[in-house]
TIRO-2110 file (N, C-alpha, C; in Angstrom, 1 decimal):
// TIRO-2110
74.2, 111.2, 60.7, N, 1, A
73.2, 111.8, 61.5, CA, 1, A
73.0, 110.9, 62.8, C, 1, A
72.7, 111.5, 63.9, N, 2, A
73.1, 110.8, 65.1, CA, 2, A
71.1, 110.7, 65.2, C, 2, A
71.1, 109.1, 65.8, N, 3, A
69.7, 109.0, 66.0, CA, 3, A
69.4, 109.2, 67.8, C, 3, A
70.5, 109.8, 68.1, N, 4, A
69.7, 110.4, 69.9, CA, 4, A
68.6, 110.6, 69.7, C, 4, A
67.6, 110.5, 71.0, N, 5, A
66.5, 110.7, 71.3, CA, 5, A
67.3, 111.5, 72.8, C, 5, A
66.5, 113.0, 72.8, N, 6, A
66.4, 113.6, 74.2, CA, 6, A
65.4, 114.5, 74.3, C, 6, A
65.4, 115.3, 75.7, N, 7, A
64.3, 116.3, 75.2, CA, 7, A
65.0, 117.1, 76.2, C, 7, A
64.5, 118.4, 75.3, N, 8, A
65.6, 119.9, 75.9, CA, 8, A
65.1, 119.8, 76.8, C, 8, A
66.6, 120.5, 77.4, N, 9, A
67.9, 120.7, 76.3, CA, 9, A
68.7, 119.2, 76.5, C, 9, A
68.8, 119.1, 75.2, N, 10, A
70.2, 118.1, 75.1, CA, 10, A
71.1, 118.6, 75.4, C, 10, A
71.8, 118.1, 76.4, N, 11, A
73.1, 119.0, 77.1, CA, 11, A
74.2, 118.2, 76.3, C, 11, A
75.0, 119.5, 75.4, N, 12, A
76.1, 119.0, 74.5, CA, 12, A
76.9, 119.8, 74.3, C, 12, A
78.0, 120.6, 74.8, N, 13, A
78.8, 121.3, 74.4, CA, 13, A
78.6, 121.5, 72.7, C, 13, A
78.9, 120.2, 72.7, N, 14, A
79.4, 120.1, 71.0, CA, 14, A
78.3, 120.6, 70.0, C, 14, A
76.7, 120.3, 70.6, N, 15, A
75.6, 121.3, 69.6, CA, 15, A
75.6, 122.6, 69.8, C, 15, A
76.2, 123.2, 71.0, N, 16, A
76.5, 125.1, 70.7, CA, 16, A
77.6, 124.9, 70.0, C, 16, A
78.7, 124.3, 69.7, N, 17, A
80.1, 124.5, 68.9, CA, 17, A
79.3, 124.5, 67.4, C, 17, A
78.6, 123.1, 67.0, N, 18, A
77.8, 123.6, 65.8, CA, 18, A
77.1, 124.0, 65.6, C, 18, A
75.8, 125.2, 66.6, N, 19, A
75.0, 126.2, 66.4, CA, 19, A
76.4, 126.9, 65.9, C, 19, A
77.4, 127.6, 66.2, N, 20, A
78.0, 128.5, 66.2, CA, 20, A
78.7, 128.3, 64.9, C, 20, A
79.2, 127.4, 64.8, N, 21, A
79.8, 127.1, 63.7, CA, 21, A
78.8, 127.6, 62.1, C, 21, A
77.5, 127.3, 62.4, N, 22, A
76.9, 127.4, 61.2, CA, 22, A
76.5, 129.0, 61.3, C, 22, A
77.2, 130.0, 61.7, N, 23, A
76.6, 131.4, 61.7, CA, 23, A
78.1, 132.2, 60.9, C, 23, A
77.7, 133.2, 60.5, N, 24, A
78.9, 134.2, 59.7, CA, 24, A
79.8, 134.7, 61.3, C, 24, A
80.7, 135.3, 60.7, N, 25, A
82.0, 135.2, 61.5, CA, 25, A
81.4, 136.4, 62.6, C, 25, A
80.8, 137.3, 62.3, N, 26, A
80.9, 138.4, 62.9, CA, 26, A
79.5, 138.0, 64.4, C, 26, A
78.0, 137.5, 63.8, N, 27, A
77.5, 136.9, 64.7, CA, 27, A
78.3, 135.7, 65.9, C, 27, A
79.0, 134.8, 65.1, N, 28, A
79.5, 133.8, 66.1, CA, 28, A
80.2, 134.0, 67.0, C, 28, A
81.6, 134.8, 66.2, N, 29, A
82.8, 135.7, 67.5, CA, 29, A
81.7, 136.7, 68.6, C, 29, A
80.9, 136.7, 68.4, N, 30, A
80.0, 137.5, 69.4, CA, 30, A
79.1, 137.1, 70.3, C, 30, A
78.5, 135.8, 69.7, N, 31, A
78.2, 134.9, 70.6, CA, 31, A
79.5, 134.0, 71.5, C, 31, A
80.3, 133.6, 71.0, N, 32, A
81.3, 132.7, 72.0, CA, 32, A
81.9, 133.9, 72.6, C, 32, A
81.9, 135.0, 72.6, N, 33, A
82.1, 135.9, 73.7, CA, 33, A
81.0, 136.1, 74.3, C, 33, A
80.3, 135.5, 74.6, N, 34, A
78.8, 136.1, 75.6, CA, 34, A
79.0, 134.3, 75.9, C, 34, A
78.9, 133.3, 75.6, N, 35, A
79.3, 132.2, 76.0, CA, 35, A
80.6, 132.1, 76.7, C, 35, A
81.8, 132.3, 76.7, N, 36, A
82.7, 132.6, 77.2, CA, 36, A
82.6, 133.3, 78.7, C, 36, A
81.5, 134.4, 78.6, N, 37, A
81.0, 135.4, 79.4, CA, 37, A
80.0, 134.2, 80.7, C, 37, A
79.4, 134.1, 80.1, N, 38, A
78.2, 133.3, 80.8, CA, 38, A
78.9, 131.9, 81.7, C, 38, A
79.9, 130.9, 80.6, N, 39, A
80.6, 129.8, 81.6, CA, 39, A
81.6, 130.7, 82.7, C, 39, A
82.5, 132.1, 82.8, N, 40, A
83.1, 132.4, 84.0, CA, 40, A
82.0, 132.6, 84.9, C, 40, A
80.7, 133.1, 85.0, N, 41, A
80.1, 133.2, 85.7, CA, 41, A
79.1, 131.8, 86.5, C, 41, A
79.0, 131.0, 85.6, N, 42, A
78.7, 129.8, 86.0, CA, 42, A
79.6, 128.8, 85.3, C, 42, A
80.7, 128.5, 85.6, N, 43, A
81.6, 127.7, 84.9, CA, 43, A
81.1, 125.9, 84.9, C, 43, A
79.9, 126.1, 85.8, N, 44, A
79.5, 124.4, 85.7, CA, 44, A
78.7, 124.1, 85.2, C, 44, A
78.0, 125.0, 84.6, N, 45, A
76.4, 125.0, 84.0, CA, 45, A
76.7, 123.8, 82.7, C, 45, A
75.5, 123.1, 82.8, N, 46, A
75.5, 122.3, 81.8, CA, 46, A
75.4, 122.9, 80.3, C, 46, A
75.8, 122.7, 79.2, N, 47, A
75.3, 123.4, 78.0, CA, 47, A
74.9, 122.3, 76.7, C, 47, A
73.9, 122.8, 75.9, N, 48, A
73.3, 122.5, 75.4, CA, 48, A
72.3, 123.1, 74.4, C, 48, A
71.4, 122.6, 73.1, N, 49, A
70.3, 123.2, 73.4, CA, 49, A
69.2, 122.7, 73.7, C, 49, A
68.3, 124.0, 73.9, N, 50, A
66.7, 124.2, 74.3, CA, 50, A
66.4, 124.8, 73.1, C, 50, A
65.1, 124.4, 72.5, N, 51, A
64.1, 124.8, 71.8, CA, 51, A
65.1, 125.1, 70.7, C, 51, A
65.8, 124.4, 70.3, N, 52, A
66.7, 125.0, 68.8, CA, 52, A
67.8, 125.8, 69.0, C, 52, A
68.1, 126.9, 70.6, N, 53, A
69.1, 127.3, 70.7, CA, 53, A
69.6, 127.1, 71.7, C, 53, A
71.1, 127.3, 71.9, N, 54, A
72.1, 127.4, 73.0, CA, 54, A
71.4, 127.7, 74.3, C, 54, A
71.6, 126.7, 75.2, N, 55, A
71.6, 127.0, 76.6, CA, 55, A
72.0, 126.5, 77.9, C, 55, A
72.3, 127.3, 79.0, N, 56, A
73.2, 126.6, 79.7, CA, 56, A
72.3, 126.5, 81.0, C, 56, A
72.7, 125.3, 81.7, N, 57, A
71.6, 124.8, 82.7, CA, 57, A
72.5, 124.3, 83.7, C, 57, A
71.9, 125.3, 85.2, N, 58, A
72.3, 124.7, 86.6, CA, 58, A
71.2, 123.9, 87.1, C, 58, A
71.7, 123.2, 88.0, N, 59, A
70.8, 122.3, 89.1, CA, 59, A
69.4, 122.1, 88.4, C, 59, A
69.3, 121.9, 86.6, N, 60, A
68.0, 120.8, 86.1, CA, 60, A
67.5, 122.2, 85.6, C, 60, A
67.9, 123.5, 85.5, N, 61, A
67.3, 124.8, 85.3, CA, 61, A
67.6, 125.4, 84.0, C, 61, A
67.5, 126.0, 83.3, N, 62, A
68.0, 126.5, 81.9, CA, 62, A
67.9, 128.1, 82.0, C, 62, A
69.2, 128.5, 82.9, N, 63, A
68.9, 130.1, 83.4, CA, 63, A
69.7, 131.0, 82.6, C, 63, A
70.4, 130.5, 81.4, N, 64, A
70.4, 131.7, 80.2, CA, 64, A
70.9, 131.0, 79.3, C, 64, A
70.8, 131.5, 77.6, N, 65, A
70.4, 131.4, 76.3, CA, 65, A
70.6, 132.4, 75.3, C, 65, A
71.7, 131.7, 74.3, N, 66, A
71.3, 133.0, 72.9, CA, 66, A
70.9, 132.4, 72.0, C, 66, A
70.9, 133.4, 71.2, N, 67, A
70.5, 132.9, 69.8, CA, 67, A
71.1, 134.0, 68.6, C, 67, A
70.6, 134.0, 67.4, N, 68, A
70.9, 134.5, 66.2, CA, 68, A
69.9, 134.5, 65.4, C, 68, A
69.9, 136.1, 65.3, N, 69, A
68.9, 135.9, 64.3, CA, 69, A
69.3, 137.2, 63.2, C, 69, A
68.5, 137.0, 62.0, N, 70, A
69.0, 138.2, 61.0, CA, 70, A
69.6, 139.3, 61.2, C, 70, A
68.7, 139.8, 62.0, N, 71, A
69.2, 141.5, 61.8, CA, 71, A
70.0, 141.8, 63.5, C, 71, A
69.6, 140.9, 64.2, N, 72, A
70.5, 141.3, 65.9, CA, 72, A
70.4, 139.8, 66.2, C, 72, A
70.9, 139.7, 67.4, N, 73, A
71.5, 138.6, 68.3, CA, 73, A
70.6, 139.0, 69.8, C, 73, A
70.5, 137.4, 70.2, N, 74, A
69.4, 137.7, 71.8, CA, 74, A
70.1, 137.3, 72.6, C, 74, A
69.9, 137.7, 74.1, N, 75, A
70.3, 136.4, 75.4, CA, 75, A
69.0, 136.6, 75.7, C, 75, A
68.7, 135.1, 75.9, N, 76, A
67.5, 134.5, 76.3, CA, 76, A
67.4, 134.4, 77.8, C, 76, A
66.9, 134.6, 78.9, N, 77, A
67.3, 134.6, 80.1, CA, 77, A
66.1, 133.2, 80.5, C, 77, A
65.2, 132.9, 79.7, N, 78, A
64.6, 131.5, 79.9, CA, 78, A
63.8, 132.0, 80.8, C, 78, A
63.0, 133.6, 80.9, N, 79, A
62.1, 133.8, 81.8, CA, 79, A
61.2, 135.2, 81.8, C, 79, A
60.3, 135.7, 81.6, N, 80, A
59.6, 136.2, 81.5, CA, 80, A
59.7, 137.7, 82.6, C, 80, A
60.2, 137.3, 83.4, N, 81, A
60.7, 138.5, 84.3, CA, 81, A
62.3, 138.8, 84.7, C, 81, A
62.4, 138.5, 84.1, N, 82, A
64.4, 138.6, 84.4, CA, 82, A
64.4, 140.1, 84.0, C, 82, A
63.8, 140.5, 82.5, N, 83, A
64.4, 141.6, 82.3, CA, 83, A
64.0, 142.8, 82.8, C, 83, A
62.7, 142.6, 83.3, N, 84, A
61.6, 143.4, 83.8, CA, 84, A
62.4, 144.1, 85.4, C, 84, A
63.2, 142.8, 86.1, N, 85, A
63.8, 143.5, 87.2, CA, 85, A
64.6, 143.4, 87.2, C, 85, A
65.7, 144.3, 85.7, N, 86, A
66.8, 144.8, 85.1, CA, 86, A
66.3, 145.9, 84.8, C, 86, A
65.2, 146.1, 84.6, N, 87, A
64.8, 147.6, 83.6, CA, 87, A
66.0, 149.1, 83.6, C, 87, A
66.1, 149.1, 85.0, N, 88, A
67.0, 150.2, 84.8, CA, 88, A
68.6, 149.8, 84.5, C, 88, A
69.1, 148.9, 84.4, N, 89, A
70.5, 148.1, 83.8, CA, 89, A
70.4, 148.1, 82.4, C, 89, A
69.6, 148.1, 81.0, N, 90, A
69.2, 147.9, 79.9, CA, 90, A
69.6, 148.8, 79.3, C, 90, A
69.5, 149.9, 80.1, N, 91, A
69.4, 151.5, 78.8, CA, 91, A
68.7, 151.2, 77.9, C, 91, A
69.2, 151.5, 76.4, N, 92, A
68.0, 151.6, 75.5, CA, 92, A
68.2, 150.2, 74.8, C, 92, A
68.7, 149.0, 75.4, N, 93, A
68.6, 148.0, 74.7, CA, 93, A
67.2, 147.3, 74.0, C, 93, A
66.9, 147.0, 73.1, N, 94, A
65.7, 146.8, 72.4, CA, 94, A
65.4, 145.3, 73.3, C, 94, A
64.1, 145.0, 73.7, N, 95, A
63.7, 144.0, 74.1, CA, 95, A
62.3, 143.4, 74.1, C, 95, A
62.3, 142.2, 74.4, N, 96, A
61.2, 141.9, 74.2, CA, 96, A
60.6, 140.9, 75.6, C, 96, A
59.2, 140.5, 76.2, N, 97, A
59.4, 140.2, 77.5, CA, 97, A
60.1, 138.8, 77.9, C, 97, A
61.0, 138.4, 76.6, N, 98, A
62.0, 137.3, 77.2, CA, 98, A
63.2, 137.2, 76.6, C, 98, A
63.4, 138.1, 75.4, N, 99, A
64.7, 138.2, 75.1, CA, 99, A
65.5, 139.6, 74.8, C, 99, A
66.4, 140.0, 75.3, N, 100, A
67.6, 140.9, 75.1, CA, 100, A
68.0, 141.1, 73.9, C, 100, A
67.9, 142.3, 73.6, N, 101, A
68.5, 142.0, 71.9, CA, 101, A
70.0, 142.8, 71.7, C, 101, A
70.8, 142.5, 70.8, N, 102, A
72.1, 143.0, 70.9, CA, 102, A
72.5, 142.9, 69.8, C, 102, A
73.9, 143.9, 69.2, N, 103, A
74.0, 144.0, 68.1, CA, 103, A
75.3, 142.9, 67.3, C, 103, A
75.4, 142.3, 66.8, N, 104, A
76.4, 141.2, 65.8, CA, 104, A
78.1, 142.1, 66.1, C, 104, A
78.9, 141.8, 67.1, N, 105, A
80.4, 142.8, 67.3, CA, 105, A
80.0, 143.7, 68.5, C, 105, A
78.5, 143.3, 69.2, N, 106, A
78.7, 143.9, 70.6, CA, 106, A
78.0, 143.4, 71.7, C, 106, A
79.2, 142.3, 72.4, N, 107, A
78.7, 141.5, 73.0, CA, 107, A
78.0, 142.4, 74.1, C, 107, A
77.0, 141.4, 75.3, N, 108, A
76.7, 142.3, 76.3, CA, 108, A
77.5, 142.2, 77.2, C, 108, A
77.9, 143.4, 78.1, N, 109, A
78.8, 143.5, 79.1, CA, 109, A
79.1, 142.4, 80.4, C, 109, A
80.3, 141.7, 80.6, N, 110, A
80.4, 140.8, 81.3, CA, 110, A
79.3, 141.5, 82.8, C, 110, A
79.1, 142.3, 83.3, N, 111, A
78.4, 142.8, 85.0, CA, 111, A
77.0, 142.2, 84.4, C, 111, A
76.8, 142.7, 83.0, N, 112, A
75.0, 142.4, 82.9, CA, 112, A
74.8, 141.2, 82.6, C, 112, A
76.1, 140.4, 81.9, N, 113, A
75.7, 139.1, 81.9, CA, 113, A
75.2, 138.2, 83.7, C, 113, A
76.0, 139.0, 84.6, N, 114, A
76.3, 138.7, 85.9, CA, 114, A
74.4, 138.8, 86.6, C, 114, A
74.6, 140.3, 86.3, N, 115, A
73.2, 140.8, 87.1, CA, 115, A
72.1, 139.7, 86.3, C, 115, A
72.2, 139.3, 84.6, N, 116, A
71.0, 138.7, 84.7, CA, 116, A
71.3, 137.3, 84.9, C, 116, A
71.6, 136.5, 84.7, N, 117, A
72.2, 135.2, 85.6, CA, 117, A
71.8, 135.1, 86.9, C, 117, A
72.2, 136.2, 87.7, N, 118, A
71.8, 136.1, 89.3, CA, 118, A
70.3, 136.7, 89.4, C, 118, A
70.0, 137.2, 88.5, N, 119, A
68.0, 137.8, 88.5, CA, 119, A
67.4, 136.2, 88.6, C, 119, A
68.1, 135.4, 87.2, N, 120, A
67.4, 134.4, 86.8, CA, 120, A
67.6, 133.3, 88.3, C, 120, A
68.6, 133.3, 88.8, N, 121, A
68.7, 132.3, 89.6, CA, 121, A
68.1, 132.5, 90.8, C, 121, A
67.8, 133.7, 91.2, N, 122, A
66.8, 134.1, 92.7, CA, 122, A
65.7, 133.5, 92.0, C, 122, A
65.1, 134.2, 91.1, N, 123, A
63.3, 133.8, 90.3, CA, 123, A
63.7, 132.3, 90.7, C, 123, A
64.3, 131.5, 90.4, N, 124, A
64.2, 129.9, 90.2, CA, 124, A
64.5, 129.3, 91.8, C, 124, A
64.7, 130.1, 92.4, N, 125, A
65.3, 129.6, 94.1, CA, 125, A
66.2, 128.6, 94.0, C, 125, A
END
C-alpha cells in the first residue's frame, strides 16, 4: 500500500488501469472505450482520480469523468451545466444534473464524447 499523500485528482494513469481492472469485463471494456474516446480527443489531458473516480484534467481543470455503478455507467463532465447545453444531443439518455448515464456494452458516441468535452472546456475558458 503506497503511503502518497495527494489531493484530487491524483494524476495516475495507473489508478484508472486499477479502477478498471477491479470492474466485470462487460462494465470495463466499456469504459476503456469511452477512455480511449476521451484521450483522442484530448490526447494530453492528465488522468487520474477525483473523488474516487477516473478523471482526466487539462490546464489544472478536471473536464471529464466516469464511473461505474450497478445497474449503468456515467460520464461525469465535472460540471453542472455541460449537459443542460447538450439537451438536444442526449435523446432519451437518462441523466442527472452532472452525470450521463449509459448502458455496460454501449459506449457513448465518439461526436458526443467531442460535443461534451468542448461544452466543458468553453464553461472553464
Amino acid at each position: 500500500m503506497s503511503s502518497r499523500v495527494c489531493e484530487p485528482p491524483c494524476v495516475s494513469a495507473a489508478e484508472i488501469d486499477a479502477y478498471l481492472s477491479s470492474l466485470p469485463e462487460l462494465q470495463r471494456s466499456t469504459l476503456e472505450e469511452v477512455r480511449r474516446r476521451i484521450l483522442e480527443i484530448v490526447p494530453d489531458a492528465e488522468q487520474g482520480m477525483s473523488y474516487g473516480v477516473p478523471a482526466f484534467r487539462v490546464g489544472g481543470r478536471t473536464i471529464a469523468g466516469f464511473a461505474a455503478f450497478t445497474n449503468h455507467l456515467s460520464y461525469l463532465p465535472h460540471s453542472g451545466s455541460v449537459l443542460k447545453t447538450l439537451e438536444g444531443e442526449l435523446g432519451d439518455r437518462k441523466r442527472t444534473k452532472s452525470a450521463l448515464h449509459f448502458p455496460p456494452g454501449e459506449p457513448l458516441p465518439p461526436t458526443l464524447i467531442r460535443h461534451l468535452i468542448e461544452a466543458k472546456l468553453r464553461a472553464t475558458g
